[in-house]
N, C-alpha and C positions, 0 to 999 in steps of 0.2 A: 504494500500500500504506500503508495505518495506521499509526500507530505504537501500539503496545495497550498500552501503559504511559501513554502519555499519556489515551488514551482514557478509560481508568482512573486517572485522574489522580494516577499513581503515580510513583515514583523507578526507578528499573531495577534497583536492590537489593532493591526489595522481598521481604518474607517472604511464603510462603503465608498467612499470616492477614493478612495485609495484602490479597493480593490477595482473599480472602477478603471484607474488609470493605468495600474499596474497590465491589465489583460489586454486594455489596446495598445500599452507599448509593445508588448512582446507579441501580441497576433499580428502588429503588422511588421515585426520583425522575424516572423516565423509564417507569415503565412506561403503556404505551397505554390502561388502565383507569385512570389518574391524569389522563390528556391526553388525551382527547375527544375525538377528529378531528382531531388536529395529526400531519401526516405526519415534521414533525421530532423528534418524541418516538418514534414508530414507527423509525424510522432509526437513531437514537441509541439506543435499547432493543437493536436488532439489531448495532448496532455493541460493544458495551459487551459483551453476552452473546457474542459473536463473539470477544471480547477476552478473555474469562473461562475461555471454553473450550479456549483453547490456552493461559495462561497458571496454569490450574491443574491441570495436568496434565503432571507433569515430562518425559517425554520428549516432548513438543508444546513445552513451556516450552525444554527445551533445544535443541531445532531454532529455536527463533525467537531467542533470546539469537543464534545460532550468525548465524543472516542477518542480526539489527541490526549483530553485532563486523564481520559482513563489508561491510558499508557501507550495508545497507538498501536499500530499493527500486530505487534511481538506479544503483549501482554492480551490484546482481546481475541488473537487468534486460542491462545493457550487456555482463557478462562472457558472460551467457546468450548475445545477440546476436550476439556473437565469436566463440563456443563452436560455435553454430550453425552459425556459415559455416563455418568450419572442419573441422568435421565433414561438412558438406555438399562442401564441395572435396576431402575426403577417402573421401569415398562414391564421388564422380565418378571420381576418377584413380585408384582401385582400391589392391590392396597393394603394386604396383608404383611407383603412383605417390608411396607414402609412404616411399619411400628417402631419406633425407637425405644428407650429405658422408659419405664413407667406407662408403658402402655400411649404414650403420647403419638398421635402422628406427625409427619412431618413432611415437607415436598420439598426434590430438587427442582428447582427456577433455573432454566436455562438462560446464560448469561445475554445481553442483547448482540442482535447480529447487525454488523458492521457493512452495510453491502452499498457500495459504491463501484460502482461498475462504470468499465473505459468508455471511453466515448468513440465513435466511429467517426469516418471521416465525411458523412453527410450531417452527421451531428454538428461537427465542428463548424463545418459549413454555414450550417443553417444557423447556430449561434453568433456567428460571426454577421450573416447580413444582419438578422435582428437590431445587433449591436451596432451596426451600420447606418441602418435606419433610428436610433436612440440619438445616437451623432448629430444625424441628419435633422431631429427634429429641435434639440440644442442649440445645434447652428442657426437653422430658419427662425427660432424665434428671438433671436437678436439680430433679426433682419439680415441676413448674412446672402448675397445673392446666390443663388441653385449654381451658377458657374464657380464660384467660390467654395461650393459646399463640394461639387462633384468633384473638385481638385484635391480636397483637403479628405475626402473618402479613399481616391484615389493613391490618395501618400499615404494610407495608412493600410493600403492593401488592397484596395477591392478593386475590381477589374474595371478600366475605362468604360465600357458602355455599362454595367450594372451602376456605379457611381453617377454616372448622367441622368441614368432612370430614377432613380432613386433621389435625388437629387433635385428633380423635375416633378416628379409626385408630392413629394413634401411639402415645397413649395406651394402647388396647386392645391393641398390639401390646407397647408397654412390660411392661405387667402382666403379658400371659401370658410372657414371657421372663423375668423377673423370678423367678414363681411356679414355672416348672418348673424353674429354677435352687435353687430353695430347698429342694424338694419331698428329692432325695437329698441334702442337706446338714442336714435335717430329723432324717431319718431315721440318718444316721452321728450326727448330735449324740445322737440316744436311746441309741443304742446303747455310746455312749461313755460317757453317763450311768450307763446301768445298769450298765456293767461294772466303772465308778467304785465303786457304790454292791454291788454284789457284794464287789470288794477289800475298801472300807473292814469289811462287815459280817465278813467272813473272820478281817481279822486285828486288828479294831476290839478284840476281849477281850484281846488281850496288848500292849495300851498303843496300837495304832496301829503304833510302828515304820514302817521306810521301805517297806513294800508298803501298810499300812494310809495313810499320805500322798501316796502316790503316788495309792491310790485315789481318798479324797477328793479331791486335786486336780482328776482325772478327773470325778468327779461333779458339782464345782461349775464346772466349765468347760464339760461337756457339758451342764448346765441354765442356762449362761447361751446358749451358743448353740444351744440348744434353743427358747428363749422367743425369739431375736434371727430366728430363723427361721421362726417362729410369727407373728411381725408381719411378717415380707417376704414370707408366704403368705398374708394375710389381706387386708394391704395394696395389694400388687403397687409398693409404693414401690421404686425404685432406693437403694442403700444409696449411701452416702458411700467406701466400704472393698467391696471384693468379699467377696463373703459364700464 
């Protein structure tokens, strides 16, 4: 058994974005489109991404912390081993045979099983775009344009035209989530406006007073985010602030 901290040339405190960083340094330094026919790069892609996917995933992450505290491979293969006989000797001599002193009964608990099993190379694969597209969706919301984003996929391993796609989708998906975000938030800003501009013109002949301010407030708040929501429908930009 691996140790998937090491793997990921990490500390065993690691943070999630640690583990985060740690797996796309090395998948795009090990990935198999970077290394030509080297079965040790293939290996090491599938070990690394094998690594990633139980250690970023906290109840995976917590099962594995739980096996390394318990001594790691040497010591849970062994308890296992013990667990087994024991359970097996306990299978044979039935519930009779598990009477202990004083008539007490008693059960062997087989120790827990440790199963983390390798990853294949469509596994890896497949985890690798996923993480691709996480990248991707990071980038575009700091407005990063899709030619910028499929460059910056592309240096990290993934193949020119899947990095374009991918790239290109994000984007397009950005926008439309963006734009139909904006669309009712559009439309309360009008309305806010106008109702603004209603007050003010209401009580605007007897000086303003606190309906007539309260109005205007309303009218120049609801045309600034009138106009703020005008360019996040136009645009399909991600705001800085939730709109």
């Amino acid at each position: 058994m691996r140790d998937y901290y090491q793997l990921l040339e990490l500390p065993s405190s690691a943070s999630a974005d640690e583990i985060k960083s740690g797996y796309r340094r090395l998948a795009m330094k090990w990935h198999p489109d970077r290394n030509a026919g080297s079965a040790e790069a293939e290996e090491r892609f599938k070990a690394i991404s094998e690594a990633y996917a139980t250690l970023s995933d906290p109840a995976k992450k917590a099962n594995y912390d739980e096996y390394l505290a318990a001594g790691g491979p040497e010591r849970a293969e062994a308890r296992r081993g013990a667990s087994d006989a024991q359970a097996g000797a306990y299978a044979q001599g039935g519930r009779q045979g598990a009477r202990g002193f004083g008539g007490f009964e008693f059960e062997f608990r087989a120790a827990p099983r440790w199963d983390f099993s390798g990853f294949s190379a469509e596994e890896a694969a497949d985890l690798f775009t996923r993480e691709m597209y996480a990248l991707a969706i990071e980038l575009t919301m700091q407005n990063v344009g899709w030619r910028d984003i499929a460059s910056e996929l592309e240096r990290r391993g993934c193949p020119k035209a899947a990095a374009a796609d991918i790239a290109r989708k994000i984007e397009r998906r950005r926008k439309e989530v963006i734009r139909g975000t904006a669309r009712p938030y559009f439309v309360r800003s009008a309305l806010s406006g106008l109702a603004g501009l209603f007050l003010t013109a209401a009580f605007g002949g007897m000086g303003l007073g606190l309906m007539g301010l309260l109005g205007l407030g309303m009218f120049l708040n609801g045309g600034y985010n009138l106009v703020r929501a005008l360019y996040f429908m136009t645009t399909g930009a991600a705001p800085r602030t939730l709109i």
